[in-house]
Structure formats: structure tokens, C-alpha cells
C-alpha positions, 0 to 999 in steps of 0.5 A, spaced: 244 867 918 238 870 914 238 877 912 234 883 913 232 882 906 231 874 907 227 876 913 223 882 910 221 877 905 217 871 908 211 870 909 207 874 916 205 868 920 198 868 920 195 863 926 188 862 924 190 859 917 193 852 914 201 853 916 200 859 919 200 863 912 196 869 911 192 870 905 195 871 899 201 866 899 201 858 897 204 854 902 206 849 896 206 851 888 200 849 884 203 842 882 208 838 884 215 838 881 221 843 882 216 848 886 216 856 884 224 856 883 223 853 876 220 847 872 214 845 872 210 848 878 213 856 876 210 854 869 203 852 870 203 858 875 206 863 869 199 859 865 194 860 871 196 868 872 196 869 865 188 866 864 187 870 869 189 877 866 186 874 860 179 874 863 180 881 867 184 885 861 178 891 861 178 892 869 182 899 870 184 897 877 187 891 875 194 890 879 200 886 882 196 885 889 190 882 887 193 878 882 198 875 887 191 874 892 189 870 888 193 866 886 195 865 894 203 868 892 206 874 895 207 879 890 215 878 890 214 871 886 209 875 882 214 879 880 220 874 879 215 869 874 215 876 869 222 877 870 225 876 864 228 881 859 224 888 858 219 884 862 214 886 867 207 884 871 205 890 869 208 890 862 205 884 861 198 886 862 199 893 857 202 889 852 196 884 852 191 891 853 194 893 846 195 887 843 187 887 845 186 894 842 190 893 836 185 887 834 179 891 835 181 897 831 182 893 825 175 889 825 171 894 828 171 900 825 165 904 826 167 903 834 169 910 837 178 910 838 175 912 845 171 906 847 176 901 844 180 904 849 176 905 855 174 897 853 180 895 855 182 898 861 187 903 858 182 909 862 188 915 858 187 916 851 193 920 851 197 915 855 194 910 850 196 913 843 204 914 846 204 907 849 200 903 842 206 907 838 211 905 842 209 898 841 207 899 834 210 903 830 203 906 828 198 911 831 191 908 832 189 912 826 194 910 822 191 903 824 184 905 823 186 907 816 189 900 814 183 898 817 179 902 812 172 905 814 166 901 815 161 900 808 155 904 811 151 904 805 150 896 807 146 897 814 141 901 809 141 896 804 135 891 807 140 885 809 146 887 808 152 889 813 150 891 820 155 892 825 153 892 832 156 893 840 155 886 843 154 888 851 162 887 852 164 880 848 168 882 842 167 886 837 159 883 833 159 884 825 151 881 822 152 879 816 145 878 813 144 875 805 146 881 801 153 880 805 153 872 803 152 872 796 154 878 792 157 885 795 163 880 799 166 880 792 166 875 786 161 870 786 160 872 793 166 870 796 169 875 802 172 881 799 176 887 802 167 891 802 164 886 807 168 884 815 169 877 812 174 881 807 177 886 812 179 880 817 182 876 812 186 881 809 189 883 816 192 876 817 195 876 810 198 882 812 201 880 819 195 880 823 194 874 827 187 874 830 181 869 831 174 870 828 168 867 831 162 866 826 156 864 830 149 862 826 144 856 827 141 852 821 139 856 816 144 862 816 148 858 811 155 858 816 158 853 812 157 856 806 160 863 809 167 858 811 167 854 805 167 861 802 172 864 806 176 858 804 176 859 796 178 867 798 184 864 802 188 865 795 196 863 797 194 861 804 196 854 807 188 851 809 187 847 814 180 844 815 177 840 821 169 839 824 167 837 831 162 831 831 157 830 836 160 823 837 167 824 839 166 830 844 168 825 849 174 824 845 180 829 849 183 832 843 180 829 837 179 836 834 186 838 837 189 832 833 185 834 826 187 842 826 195 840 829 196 833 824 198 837 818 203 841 822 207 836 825 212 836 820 215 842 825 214 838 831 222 837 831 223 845 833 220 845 838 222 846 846 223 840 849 217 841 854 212 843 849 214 837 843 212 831 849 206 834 851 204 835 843 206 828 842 202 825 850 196 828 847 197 826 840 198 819 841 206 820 839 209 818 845 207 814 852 206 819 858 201 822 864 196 828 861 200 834 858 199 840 862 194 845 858 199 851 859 205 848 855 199 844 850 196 851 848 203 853 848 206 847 843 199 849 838 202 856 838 209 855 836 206 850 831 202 855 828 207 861 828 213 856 824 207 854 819 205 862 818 213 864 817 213 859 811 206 862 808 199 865 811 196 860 814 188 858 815 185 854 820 178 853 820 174 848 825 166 849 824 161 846 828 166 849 834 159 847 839 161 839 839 168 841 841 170 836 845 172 840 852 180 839 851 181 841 844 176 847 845 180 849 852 187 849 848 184 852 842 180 858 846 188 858 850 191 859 842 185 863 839 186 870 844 194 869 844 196 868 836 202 871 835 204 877 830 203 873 824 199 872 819 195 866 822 188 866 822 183 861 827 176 861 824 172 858 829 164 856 826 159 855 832 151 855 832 150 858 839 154 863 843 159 859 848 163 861 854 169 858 852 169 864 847 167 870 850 171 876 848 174 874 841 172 878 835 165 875 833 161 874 826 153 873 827 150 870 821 142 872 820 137 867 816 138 866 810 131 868 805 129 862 801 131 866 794 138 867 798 138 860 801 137 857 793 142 862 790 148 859 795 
């Protein structure tokens, strides 16, 4: 005999459609498996909702009934994969919008405390300040503060540091020759005056985030990271290329960021160490799901950064080969709360990495280009 509740909560028949299910329910999970109670089909759904807030954090009217529409789920089995202890559909997305609002103020200081707020889909400010101090201990001005002001002398300079709004990607620094080569610290390295500097100091202070630095031939990008790599004093590095000859190679980039942190392979869950180990070529297996890939390249980089800084720099990001830019896009807009950087050096603009915090490289001048 079923209950009111029970009755209450499946799914109205609706006959013009597969099943007799109206919009917004799945007749099956996303994958086969154990289904929505658990397992495999559950995770990949919680993987699927979670890139889909990720991509609409700064739609205000984002919520519970159009994310379950989506993903053809009612919204009780929305609710029932956010769950968990102090947990909740609309708790996720405010802690991602924070977490979001937190990484803007520190690499964008000229930008208005109301503007990044807005950016984010958090419409109060008031409502904004309470719930930032709750998640941070901090206020937002206590944040800028740590941030430090950004060095208005240098966009009046004649090639120096410009910062600019990007038409809603993240947050565009221009980085022109002065910056390059002498006011970025001793012997033109990246000092606490230039945004290279700035972002560098935030990860050595627990700040985990990722930086895109975007310039083409001429713009010295390789010099910029090698430069960025000398600041990195008392950091772990971690240093790979992509070339154009394996982007039809799934994880060959992958495989070059992961292989010197395997070591704290053995600590992770189950689920996460067999898919490292699939894609790897530790173990025999089908592919690995993304979800718990992108998952396992997290929990690698955090058990790498609780014993030091940890740096990952990968250039030439445009020859990805899809796989790796998939799971590294996953792991750049999730690094955790430690001090772990991606740096992520590319010639052009790529959708794969809209919305992360981005360094645009202007052409070097003869005399600079000879200097460097």
C-alpha cells in the first residue's frame, strides 16, 4: 500500500511523451548503474547539475525548478543529491557565488565591491556582506584590503599595467612591457606591484585559484611563466607543454600535470583512484567518468598543497588535447581552499575557459623583446 507522501511524490503522467513523464523528470538516470539511489548514475547526475550552476552562477534567477527541468529530475531528487550534512541546493550555488566573489576581489581591485557582487548573481549587497562574513570570516573590505590597491601610476606609464572590464569573462589584466621586465620586482620577476605578483602572493596565502595568461607570438607568454616559476620560491612546481601532435592523445596533458603527484594516489576514495589509474595507464578499465577524473586531479592537488605551495603551470593550453582541457577546466573553477595555483598559458581565447581570471599579454616592443 503506498502513502500519501509516496503518491504525492511521483511523477504526474503526462500522455504525449516517452513513458507517460512530463517535463522535468528522467525516466532513467544519466548512466546505467545503480540508478538515482546511489552509485555511479547519482554521482554523474550531482557532476552534470554541478557544470550547469557552474556556467549560470551570475543568473540571479537561477533556482531549484529550473535546474531540475533541465536535467529531467523532479525537484525532490534535486534536493536528495545536495543532502548532505549543512547542505543544500541553494547553499551550493551561494557558496560557489562567494567563492566566485571572493577570487574576483582579490585579482581585481579596481573593480567596484558592487559590481563584483552583482556579477555574481548576489543582487543585496547587504545580504551579500553578511553571508561573505559568515563563509569567511572576513568582510569584503577586509578582503580588498588584503588584496591591496591596484598601481594606477602604471596605466599612465606608457606600457605598463592596464586593468580592463572583459564584457563578462573573468576578470582581464593587460600586461604590457613595463610590467614584463622591471617594475614586476627584481630582475623582472613577478612582485607584490604587478597582478602576476598579486595573484601569486594570494595562493601562497591559501587561495587556491587558477590564472589564464593569454598572448600570441610576440608577447614573450613563455617568458612571463618562466618568470612566474623563478617567483615561486618555497613552492612545489609542476611544469607541462601541450603539442600540437598528441591532441588526439586523451590525457597526455593530463598525464604530465598528475604524474609527479601520484605518490598520494593511495589516499584517495576508491571511485576516484580507479578512474586516475584507467586514465593513467595504471590499471585496465572502460573510460573513467569525467566527474570522478576531475574529482581525483582535485584531491591529488589538495594532498600535494597541504605538504607545500603547489604550482602547476601548463603553456601552449590551445594544443590541449580535449580530455585534459575537459578536466582541467573541471579542476581550475573548483581548486580548493589551499594554497594551490594552475596557471594556464594560451595564444587565444578559449571557450573552454571562459569565466576564469585572465592575463592578457600585449606585444612586446624590439628593445623589450631584446632585454628578455
Amino acid at each position: 500500500m503506498s502513502t500519501d507522501s509516496e503518491a504525492a511524490s511521483a511523477p504526474p503522467t503526462h500522455p504525449g511523451r516517452p513513458g507517460g513523464l512530463p517535463p522535468g523528470w528522467r525516466k532513467s538516470p544519466p548512466t546505467t548503474g545503480s540508478g538515482l539511489g546511489g552509485g555511479v548514475g547519482e554521482v554523474t547526475l550531482r557532476g552534470e547539475v554541478e557544470v550547469f550552476i557552474e556556467g549560470r552562477l551570475g543568473d540571479p534567477g537561477l533556482d531549484v525548478r529550473q535546474i531540475a527541468a533541465a536535467h529531467y529530475v523532479s525537484p525532490r531528487t534535486l534536493y536528495r543529491l545536495f543532502d548532505g550534512p549543512g547542505e543544500s541546493v541553494a547553499g551550493y550555488i551561494r557558496g560557489r557565488r562567494l567563492d566566485r566573489c571572493r577570487r574576483e576581489i582579490l585579482a581585481r581591485p579596481d573593480l567596484p565591491l558592487v559590481a563584483i557582487c552583482e556579477r555574481w548573481g548576489m543582487g543585496d549587497p547587504k545580504h551579500f556582506a553578511r553571508k561573505y562574513r559568515a563563509r569567511f570570516g572576513q568582510s569584503p573590505q577586509e578582503t580588498r584590503l588584503q588584496a591591496g590597491a591596484a598601481p594606477a601610476a602604471d596605466a599612465a606609464a606608457g606600457g605598463g599595467l592596464r586593468m580592463a572590464a572583459d564584457g563578462g569573462r573573468g576578470g582581464v589584466a593587460r600586461l604590457g612591457p613595463a610590467g614584463l621586465a622591471g617594475q614586476g620586482g627584481q630582475g623582472g620577476r613577478p612582485g607584490e606591484d604587478d597582478p602576476l605578483g598579486r595573484w601569486l602572493g594570494a595562493v601562497r596565502g591559501g587561495q587556491g585559484g587558477c590564472l589564464v595568461v593569454r598572448g600570441g607570438p610576440g608577447t614573450g607568454r613563455s617568458a612571463v611563466l618562466g618568470r612566474l616559476v623563478s617567483a615561486a620560491r618555497g613552492f612545489g612546481v609542476v611544469r607541462a607543454a601541450a603539442v600540437r601532435g598528441e591532441t588526439g592523445l586523451p590525457f597526455a596533458v593530463l598525464q604530465q600535470v598528475c604524474a609527479p603527484l601520484l605518490g598520494h594516489l593511495g589516499g584517495l576514495p576508491g571511485p576516484q583512484r580507479d578512474a586516475a589509474g584507467v586514465a593513467f595507464g595504471l590499471r585496465p578499465g572502460p573510460a573513467p567518468e569525467p566527474f570522478l577524473l576531475g574529482l581525483a586531479v582535485l584531491s591529488l592537488v589538495s594532498a600535494a598543497a597541504a605538504e607545500r605551495p603547489l604550482l602547476c603551470v601548463v603553456d601552449d593550453a590551445h594544443w590541449l588535447d580535449p580530455a585534459s582541457a575537459q578536466i582541467l577546466a573541471f579542476a581550475a573553477r573548483r581548486l580548493p581552499a589551499a594554497p594551490a595555483g594552475l596557471v594556464l598559458g594560451t595564444r587565444d581565447h578559449a571557450d573552454r575557459f571562459s569565466g576564469l581570471p585572465e592575463l592578457g599579454l600585449r606585444p612586446l616592443r624590439p628593445a623589450d623583446a631584446a632585454e628578455g
